[in-house]
C-alpha positions in Angstrom: -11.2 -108.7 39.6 -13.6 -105.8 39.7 -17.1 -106.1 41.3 -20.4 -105.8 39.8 -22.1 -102.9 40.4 -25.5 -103.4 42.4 -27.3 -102.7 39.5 -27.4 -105.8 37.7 -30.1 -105.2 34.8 -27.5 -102.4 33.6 -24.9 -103.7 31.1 -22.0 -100.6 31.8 -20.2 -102.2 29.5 -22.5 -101.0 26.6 -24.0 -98.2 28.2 -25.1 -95.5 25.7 -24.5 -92.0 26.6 -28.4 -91.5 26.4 -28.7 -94.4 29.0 -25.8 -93.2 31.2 -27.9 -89.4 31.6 -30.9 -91.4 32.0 -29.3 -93.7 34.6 -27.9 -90.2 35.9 -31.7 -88.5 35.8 -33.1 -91.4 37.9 -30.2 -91.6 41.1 -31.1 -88.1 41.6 -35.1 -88.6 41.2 -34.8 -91.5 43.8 -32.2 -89.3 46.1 -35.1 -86.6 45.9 -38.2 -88.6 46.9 -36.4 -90.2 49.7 -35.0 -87.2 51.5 -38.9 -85.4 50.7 -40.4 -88.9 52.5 -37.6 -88.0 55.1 -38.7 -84.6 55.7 -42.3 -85.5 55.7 -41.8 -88.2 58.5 -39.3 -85.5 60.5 -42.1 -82.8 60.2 -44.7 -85.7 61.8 -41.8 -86.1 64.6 -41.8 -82.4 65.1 -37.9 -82.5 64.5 -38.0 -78.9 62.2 -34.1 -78.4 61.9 -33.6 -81.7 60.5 -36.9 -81.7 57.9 -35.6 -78.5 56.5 -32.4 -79.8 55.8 -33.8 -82.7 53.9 -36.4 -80.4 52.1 -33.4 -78.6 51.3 -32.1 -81.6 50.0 -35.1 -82.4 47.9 -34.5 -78.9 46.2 -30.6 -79.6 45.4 -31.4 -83.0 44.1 -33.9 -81.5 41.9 -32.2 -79.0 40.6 -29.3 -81.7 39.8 -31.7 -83.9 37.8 -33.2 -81.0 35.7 -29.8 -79.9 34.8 -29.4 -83.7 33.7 -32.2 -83.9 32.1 -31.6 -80.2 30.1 -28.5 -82.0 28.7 -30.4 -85.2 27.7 -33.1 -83.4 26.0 -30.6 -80.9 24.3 -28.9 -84.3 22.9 -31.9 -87.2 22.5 -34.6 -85.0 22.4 -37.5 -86.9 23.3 -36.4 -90.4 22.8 -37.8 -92.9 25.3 -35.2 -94.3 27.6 -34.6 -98.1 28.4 -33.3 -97.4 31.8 -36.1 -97.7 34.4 -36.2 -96.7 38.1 -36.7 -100.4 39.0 -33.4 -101.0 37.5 -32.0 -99.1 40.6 -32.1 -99.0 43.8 -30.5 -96.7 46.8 -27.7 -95.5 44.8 -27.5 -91.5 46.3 -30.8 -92.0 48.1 -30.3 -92.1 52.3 -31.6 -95.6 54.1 -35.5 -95.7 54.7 -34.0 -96.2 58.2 -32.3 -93.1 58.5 -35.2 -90.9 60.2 -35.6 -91.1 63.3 -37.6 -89.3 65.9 -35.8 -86.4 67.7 -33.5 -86.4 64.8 -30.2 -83.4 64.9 -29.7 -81.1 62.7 -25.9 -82.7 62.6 -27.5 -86.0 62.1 -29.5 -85.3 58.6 -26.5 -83.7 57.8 -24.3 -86.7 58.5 -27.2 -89.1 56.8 -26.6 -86.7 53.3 -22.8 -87.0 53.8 -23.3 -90.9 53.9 -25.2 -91.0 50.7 -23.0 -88.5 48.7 -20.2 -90.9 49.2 -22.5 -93.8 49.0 -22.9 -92.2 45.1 -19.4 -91.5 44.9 -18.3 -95.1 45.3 -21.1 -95.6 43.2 -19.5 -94.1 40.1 -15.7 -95.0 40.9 -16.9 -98.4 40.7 -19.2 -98.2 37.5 -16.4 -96.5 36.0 -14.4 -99.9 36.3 -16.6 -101.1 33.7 -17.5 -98.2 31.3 -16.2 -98.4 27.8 -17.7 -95.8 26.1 -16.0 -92.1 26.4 -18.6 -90.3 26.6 -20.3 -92.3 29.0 -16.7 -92.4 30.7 -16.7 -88.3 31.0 -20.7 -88.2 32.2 -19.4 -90.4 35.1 -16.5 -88.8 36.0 -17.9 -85.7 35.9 -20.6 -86.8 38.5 -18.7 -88.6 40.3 -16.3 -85.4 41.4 -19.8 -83.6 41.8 -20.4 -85.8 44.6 -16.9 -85.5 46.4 -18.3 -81.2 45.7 -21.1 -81.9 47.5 -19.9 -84.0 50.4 -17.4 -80.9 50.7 -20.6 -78.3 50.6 -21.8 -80.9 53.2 -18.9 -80.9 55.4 -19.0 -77.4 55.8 -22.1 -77.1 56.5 -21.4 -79.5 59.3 -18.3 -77.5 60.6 -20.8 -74.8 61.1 -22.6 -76.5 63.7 -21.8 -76.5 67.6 -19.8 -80.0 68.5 -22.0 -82.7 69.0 -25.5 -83.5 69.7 -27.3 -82.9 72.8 -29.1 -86.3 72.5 -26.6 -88.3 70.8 -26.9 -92.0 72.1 -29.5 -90.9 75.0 -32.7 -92.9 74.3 -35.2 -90.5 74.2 -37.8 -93.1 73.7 -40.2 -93.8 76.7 -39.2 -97.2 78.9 -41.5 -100.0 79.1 -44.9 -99.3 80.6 -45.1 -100.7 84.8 -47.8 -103.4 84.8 
């Protein structure tokens, strides 16, 4: 038996292909405000290599959605939509917990590689469900779009030197003496 999706006010099973770009248009606004909260805290932890990867992030993501939302408009025009950004949650976007203080370069990187597959299993397991074909196609499509972008990703990780210099040193200051 297939699971549920985590997104249990959605109905895939009668998704409309104006719903499934809406759906679509909303996983890559909530991707985009996370990493640009990201970056934000990263800039306030002074950790500059790892902030502009995530505002680099927020750019991608947006240019993603407005694509998404070119094809809706070409299609629907300006129909309202019944999918609602309450109705998801953390699909593509990293964890809240992700950021950390003296954050790597490598280790925004990895965070984006965990939430490009986090979206990827995403749509293989929505697919399970989908009935319409056009719907279908949409999902597909953007599902291999996130096994591109953990590739773009990867590479860009390959680029860096091996590991981190601070990787699993606590860089936090000990407990005060008394």
């Amino acid at each position: 038996m297939t699971r549920q999706p985590q997104t249990p006010s959605i109905d895939f099973t009668a998704l409309t292909l104006k719903d499934a770009l809406d759906l679509a248009i909303l996983i890559e606004e909530e991707a985009r405000d996370r990493y640009e909260e990201l970056s934000a805290q990263l800039v306030l932890h002074r950790t500059p290599g790892a902030a502009a990867f995530f505002s680099k992030m927020v750019r991608i993501e947006e240019l993603h959605r407005k694509q998404l939302l070119e094809e809706r408009t070409k299609a629907f025009g300006d129909q309202p939509s019944a999918v609602r950004r309450e109705m998801i949650f953390d699909i593509e976007a990293p964890d809240y917990d992700e950021a950390r203080a003296e954050m790597t370069t490598r280790q925004a990187l990895e965070t984006a590689l965990r939430s490009e597959e986090k979206a990827h299993r995403f749509f293989v397991e929505v697919l399970s469900h989908v009935q319409n074909p056009e719907v279908k196609k949409l999902f597909e499509e953007l599902r291999d779009e996130e096994v591109e972008h953990q590739q773009l990703v990867k590479a860009e990780l390959a680029k860096l030197p091996p590991g981190d210099p601070l990787q699993g040193v606590d860089v936090g200051d000990g407990p005060a003496p008394q």
